[in-house]
C-alpha positions as CSV (number, residue, x, y, z in Angstrom):
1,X,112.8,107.9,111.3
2,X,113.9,105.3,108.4
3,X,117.6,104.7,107.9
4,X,118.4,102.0,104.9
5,X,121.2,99.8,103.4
6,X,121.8,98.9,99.7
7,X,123.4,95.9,99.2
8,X,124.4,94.9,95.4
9,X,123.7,91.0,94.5
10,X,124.9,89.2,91.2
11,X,122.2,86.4,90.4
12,X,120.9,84.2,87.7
13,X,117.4,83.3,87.2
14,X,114.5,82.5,84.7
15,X,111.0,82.8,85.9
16,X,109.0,79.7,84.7
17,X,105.4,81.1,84.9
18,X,106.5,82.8,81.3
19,X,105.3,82.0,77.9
20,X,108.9,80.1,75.7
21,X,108.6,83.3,73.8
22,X,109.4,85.8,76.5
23,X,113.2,86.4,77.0
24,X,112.5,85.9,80.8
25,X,111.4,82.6,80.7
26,X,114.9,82.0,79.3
27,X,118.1,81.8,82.1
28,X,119.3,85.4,82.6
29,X,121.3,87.2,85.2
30,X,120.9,90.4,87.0
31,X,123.2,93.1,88.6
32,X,120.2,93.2,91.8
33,X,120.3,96.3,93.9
34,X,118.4,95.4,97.2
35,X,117.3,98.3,99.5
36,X,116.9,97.5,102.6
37,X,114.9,99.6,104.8
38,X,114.5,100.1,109.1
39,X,112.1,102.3,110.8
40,X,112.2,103.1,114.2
41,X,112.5,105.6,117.0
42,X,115.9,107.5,117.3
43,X,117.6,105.6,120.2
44,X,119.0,109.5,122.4
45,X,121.9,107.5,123.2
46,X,123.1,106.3,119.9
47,X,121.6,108.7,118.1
48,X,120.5,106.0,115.4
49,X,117.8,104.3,114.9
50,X,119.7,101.3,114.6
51,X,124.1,100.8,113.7
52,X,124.3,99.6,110.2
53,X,127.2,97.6,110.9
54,X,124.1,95.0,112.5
55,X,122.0,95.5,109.8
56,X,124.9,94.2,107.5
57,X,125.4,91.6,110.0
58,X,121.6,90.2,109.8
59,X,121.9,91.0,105.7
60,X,125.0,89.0,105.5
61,X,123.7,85.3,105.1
62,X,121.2,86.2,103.1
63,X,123.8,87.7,100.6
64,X,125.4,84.1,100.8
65,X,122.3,82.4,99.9
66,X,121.4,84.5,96.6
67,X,124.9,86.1,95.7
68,X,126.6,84.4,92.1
69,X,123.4,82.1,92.9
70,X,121.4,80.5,90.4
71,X,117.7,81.5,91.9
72,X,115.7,79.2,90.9
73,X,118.1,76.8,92.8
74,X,116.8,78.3,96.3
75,X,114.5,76.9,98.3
76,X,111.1,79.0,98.0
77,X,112.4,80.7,94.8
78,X,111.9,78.3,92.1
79,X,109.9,81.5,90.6
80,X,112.1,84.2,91.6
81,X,110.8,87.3,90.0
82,X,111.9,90.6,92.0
83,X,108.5,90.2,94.1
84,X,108.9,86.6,95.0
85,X,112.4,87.9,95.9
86,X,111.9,90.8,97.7
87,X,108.9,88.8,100.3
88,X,111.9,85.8,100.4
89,X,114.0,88.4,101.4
90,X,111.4,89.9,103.9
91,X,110.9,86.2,105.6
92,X,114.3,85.8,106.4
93,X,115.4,89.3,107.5
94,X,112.4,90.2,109.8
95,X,113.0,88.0,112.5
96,X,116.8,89.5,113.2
97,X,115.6,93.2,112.1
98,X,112.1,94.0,114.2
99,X,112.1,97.8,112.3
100,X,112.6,96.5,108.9
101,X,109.9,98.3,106.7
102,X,110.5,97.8,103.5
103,X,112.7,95.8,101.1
104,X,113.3,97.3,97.5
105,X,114.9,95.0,94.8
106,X,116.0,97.1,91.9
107,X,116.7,94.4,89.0
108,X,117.1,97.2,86.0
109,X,118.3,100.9,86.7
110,X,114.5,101.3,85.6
111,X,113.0,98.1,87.1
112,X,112.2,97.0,90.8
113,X,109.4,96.1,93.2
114,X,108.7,97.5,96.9
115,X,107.8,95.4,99.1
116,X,106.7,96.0,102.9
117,X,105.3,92.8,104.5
118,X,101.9,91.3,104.3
């Protein structure tokens, strides 16, 4: 079973690696929607495969770091395009969340990365 969270994250950024020309190489912000996916037996107990109230809980100082954040400011996100992003994310989040499978970050209503570990 895979249960998941969206959590929505206001951010600026540029990404360096760009050419002056590009718009993105430019400071920018985005409306981020970050998916945030758990896989995992269904507990007969429970009945879940995990409460989302903890997955808020390990999600929540990561929202700190990166909300109304300048990116590039962040330690290991001086190039912080969605997939540099999403793997930060992934780093941080897998230690508290043992299920997590997959972390989505959705920086367009068209435009995102998935991302499930190395």
């Amino acid at each position: 079973m895979e249960i998941f969270n969206i959590y929505h994250v206001e951010a600026a950024r540029k990404l360096p690696g760009l050419p002056a020309s590009h718009p993105c190489a430019n400071v920018h912000g985005h409306s981020f929607q970050i998916q945030v996916c758990v896989s995992g037996p269904v507990d007969p107990a429970s009945g879940w495969v995990m409460d989302f109230a903890d997955l808020d809980a390990a999600f929540a100082p990561i929202r700190q770091q990166i909300d109304h954040r300048y990116l590039n400011d962040i330690a290991g996100l001086d190039n912080p395009t969605s997939e540099n992003l999403a793997r930060w994310i992934w780093q941080r989040l897998k230690p508290a969340v043992p299920g997590l499978c997959r972390i989505i970050v959705q920086e367009t209503q068209r435009s995102g990365c998935v991302y499930s570990g190395d």
